[in-house]
C-alpha positions in Angstrom: 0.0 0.0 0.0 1.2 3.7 -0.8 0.5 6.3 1.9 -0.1 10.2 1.2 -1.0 13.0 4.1 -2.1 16.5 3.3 -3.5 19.6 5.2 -6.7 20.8 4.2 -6.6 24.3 3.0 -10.1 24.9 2.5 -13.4 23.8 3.1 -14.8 20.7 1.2 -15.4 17.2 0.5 -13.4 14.4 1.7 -14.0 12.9 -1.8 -13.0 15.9 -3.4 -10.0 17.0 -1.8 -8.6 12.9 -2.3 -9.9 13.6 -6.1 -7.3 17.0 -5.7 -4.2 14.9 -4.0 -4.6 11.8 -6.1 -6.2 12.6 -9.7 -5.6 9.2 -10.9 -8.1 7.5 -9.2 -11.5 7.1 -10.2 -14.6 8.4 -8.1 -15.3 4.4 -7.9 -11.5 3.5 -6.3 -12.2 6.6 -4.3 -15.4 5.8 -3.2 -14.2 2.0 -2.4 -10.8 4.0 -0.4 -13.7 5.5 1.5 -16.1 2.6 2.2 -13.0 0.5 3.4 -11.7 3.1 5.7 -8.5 3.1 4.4 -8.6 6.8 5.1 -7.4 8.8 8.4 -9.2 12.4 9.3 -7.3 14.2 12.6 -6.0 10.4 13.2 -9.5 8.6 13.2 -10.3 6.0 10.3 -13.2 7.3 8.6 -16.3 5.4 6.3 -18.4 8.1 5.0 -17.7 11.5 3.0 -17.4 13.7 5.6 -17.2 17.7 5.3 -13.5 18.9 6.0 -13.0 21.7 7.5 -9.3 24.0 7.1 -6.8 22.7 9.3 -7.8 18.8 9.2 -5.0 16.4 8.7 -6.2 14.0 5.9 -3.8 10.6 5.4 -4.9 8.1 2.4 -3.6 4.6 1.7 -3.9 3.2 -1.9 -2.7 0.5 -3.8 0.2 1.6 -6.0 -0.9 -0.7 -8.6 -3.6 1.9 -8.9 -0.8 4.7 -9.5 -0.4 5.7 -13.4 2.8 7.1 -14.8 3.1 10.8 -14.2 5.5 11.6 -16.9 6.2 10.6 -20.8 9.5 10.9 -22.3 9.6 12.9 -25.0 13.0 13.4 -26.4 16.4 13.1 -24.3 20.1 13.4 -25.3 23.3 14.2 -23.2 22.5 17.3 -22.1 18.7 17.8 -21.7 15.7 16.0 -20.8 12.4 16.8 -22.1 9.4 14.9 -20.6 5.1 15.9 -20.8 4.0 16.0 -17.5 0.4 14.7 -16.3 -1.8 17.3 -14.5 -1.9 16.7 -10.5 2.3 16.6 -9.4 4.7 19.6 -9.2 7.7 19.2 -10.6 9.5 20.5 -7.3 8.3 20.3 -4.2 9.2 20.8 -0.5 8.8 17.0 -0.3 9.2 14.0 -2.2 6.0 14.1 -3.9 7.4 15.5 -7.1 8.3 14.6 -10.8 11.9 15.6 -9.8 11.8 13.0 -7.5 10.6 10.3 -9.6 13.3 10.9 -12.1 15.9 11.1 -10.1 15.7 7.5 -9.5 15.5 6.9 -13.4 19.0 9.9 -14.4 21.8 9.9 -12.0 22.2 13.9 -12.4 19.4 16.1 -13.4 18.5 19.7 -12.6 14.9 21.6 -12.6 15.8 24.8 -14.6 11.9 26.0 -14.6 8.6 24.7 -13.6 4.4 24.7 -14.6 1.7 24.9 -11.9 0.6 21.4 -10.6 -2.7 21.2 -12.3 -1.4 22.3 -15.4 0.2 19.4 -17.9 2.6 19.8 -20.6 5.9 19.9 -21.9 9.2 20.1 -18.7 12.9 20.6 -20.0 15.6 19.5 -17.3 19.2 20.3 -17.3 20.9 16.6 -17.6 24.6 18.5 -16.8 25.5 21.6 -15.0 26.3 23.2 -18.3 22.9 22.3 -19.8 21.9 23.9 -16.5 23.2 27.3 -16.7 22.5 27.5 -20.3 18.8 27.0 -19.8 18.6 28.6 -16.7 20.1 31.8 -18.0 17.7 31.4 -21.0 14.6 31.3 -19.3 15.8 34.2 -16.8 16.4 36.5 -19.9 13.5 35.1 -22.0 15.9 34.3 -24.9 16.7 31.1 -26.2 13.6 29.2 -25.7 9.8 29.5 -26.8 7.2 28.5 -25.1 3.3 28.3 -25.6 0.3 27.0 -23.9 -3.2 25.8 -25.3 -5.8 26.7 -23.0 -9.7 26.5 -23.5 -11.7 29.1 -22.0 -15.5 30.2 -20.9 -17.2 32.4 -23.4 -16.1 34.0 -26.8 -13.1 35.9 -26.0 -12.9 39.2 -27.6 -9.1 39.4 -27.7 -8.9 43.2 -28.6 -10.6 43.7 -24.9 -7.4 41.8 -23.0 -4.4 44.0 -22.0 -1.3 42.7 -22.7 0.1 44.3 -19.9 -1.4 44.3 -16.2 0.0 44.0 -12.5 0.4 41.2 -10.0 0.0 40.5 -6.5 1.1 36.7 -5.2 -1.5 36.3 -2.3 0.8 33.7 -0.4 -2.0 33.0 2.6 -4.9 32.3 -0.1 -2.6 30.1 -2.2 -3.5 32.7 -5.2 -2.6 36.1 -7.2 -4.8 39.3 -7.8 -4.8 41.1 -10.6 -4.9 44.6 -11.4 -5.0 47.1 -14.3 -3.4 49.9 -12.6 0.2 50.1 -11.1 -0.5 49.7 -7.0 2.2 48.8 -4.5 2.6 45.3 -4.0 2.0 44.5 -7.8 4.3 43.6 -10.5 4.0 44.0 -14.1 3.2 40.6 -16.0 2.9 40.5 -20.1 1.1 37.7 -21.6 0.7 37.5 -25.0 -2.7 35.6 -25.8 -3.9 34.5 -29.5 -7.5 33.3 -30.7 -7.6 30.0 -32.4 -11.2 29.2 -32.4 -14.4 29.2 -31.0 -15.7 26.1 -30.0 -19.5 26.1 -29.2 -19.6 28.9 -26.5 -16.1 28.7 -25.3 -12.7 29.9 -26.6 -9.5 28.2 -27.6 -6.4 30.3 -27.3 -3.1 30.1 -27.3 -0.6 32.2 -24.3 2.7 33.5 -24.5 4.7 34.4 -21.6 6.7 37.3 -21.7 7.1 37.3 -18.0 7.1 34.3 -16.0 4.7 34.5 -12.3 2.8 32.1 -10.7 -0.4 31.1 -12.1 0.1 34.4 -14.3 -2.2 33.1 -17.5 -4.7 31.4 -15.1 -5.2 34.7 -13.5 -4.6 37.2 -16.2 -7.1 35.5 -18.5 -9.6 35.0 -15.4 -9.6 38.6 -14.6 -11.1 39.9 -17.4 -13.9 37.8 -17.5 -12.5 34.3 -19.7 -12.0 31.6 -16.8 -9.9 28.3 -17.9 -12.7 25.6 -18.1 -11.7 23.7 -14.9 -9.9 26.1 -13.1 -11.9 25.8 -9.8 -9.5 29.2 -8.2 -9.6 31.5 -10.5 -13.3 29.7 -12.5 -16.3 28.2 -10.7 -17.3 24.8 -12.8 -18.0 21.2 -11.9 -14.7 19.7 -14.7 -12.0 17.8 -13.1 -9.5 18.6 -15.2 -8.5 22.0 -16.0 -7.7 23.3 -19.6 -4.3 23.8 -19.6 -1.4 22.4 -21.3 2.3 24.1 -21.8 1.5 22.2 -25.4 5.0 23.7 -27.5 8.3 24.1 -26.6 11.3 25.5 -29.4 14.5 26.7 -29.0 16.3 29.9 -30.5 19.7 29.7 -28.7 22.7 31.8 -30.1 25.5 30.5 -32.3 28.2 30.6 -29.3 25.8 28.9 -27.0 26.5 25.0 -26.6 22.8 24.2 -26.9 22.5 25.9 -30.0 21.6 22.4 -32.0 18.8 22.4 -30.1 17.5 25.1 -32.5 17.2 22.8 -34.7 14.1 20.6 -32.6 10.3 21.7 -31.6 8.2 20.0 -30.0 4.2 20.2 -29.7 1.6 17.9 -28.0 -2.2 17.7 -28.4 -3.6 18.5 -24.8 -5.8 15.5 -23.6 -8.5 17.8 -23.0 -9.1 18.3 -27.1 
């Protein structure tokens, strides 16, 4: 059996926030979890769904035969690793609960150069030598060198004249979210994000994002703010869908001449998001 504990955050269902912690099991495994109490609440075993309150200290034992890969390997050489992430892990984390754990145990040396929320899936580069390291890490600190894009779907036809490029930021560390503002205020930073139309699809929007600057959850929240919520994006968006629609889908390079990834510039990579 595998054993996970986590601190509820915020009011809600003990079905709901397993769903959040472990989004590879089905409502049926979770449900059977449940029934077999083979789940602690504050210590006690518990049978039913209960109502958690913030503060309660959840632990959940599965079967790891239930557990599903959280990474494919996309393309790999001796410098860099490039792998698409499944929505539900960070990729570092204060614990060992994270994709970098999981392949450490597969590449002997490998370094996180740059990360995407949990909940989001998508393409992850890692440094597989300290140069490969600095090279990348320096890239994305400059924005040069690398290009990345994200397919997201939205609620409502997006009228993409009507979103600012440019707006300000404010990490809301005790809420676990941003705010967003259109007007230069102390405590916000300027984030650019440069979104594109693809199409319509029924009543909802599908877009592709550009970051310019790099903040946490910065298209979730940009995109949110002015009215266009991700379609599963239960912070920023209020819907019932379990996954959220939001995939780091293409990754290119554009490294210069002298730099020693500067074959890379040759490669791109895109992915279809599982959500399409």
């Amino acid at each position: 059996m595998q054993k996970i504990e986590f601190t509820i955050e915020s009011q809600k269902k003990l079905s709901k926030a397993v769903i959040d912690e472990l989004p590879f099991l089905s409502q049926f495994q979770i449900k059977k979890i449940i029934e077999n109490k083979d789940i602690k609440v504050n210590s006690n075993r518990i049978k039913e769904d209960l109502d958690l309150k913030n503060g309660d200290q959840v632990v959940v034992y599965y079967k790891t035969s239930e557990q599903k890969e959280w990474y494919t390997q996309i393309y790999s050489d001796n410098n860099v690793l490039i792998v698409n992430k499944r929505a539900g892990i960070e990729v570092v984390s204060e614990n060992d609960r994270d994709l970098i754990s999981i392949l450490k145990k597969k590449f002997l040396n490998i370094y996180p150069v740059h990360r995407i929320d949990r909940n989001t899936e998508g393409l992850v580069i890692f440094a597989l030598n300290p140069m490969a390291e600095k090279e990348l890490l320096q890239a994305f600190k400059t924005r040069k060198g690398i290009i990345k894009k994200y397919a997201l779907l939205v609620h409502g036809r997006v009228d993409i004249s009507k979103i600012k490029r440019t707006v300000y930021l404010k990490k809301m560390t005790n809420l676990s979210k941003v705010w967003i503002s259109e007007v230069k205020t102390t405590g916000f930073e300027p984030i650019i994000t440069e979104f594109e139309l693809i199409e319509y699809i029924g009543e909802d929007s599908l877009l592709s994002a550009s970051l310019i600057t790099g903040k946490t959850h910065q298209i979730r929240a940009h995109i949110a703010y002015f009215g266009y919520p991700i379609v599963g994006d239960n912070k920023y968006g209020k819907d019932n869908e379990k996954q959220m629609h939001l995939t780091a889908n293409y990754l290119a390079f554009n490294f210069n001449k002298n730099s020693k990834l500067y074959y890379l510039n040759k490669k791109n990579f895109e992915i279809i998001p599982t959500w399409l």
